[in-house]
C-alpha angles and dihedrals in degrees: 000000000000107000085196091059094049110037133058107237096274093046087050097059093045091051089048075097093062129251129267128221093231135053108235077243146354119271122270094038096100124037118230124255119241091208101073094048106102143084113288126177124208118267122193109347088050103018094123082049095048093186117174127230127202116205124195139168100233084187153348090279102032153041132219119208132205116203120192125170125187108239092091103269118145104260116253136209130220135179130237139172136188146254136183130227113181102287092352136082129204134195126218109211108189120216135183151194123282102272095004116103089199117101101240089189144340131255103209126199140179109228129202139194129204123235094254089042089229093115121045113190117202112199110191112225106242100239091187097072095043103098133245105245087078108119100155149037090243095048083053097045090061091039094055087040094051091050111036132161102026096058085073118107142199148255086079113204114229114196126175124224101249 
């Protein structure tokens, strides 16, 4: 699967880790955080690109975000939700296949917010060390819980708050 055929540029960069076939948890477990709703703009990896980003909680239990770069590409929109490990959340970004709805796997990411919530990180699970004999999003939670933090990945993602 094409991650740039899928993804809008920010999301590219996130699923550079790889995609898992399960969420860390099912929607609606975790609430979203009103904190990281907003507009936010790259910083460093895409600085040259300075695409924006809109962030909002669509719901209680999810997010929608609005990716526009500026090299003249329609914006798109994508869906993710949240889940909690320990002191770290996670979001589940769902992706597809050209032409197909249905999430055909999930991009996940730790997010964090600065103190100040001006800077937002995004680090990309790396899905290829994470071992075959997953079948659930339960089965993955444990695993990720069990073996953080070395199942984080670079390139990490830095967006500023516009």
């Amino acid at each position: 699967m094409s991650a740039k055929k899928i993804l809008p540029w920010l999301l590219v960069a996130l699923c550079m880790a790889g995609c898992s076939e399960y969420p860390l948890s099912q929607k609606g477990v975790y609430h979203t955080d009103k904190a990281l709703t907003g507009f936010w703009v790259s910083s460093g990896w895409f600085q040259k690109d300075k695409g924006s980003v809109m962030i909002a909680a669509e719901n209680r239990d999810e997010y929608s975000i609005f990716t526009c770069d500026r090299m003249g590409r329609e914006p798109s929109k994508n869906t993710a939700f949240p889940t909690r490990i320990g002191d770290k959340t996670f979001l589940n970004v769902p992706v597809s296949d050209s032409g197909n709805p249905k999430a055909t796997g999930y991009e996940i990411d730790e997010y964090i917010l600065s103190p100040d919530g001006k800077r937002l990180t995004l680090i990309p699970l790396d899905t290829d060390k994470l071992p075959k004999s997953i079948h659930s999003s339960a089965q993955l939670y444990r695993y990720v819980k069990d073996h953080l933090p070395e199942l984080l990945s670079k390139p990490v993602t830095e967006l500023k708050r516009y």
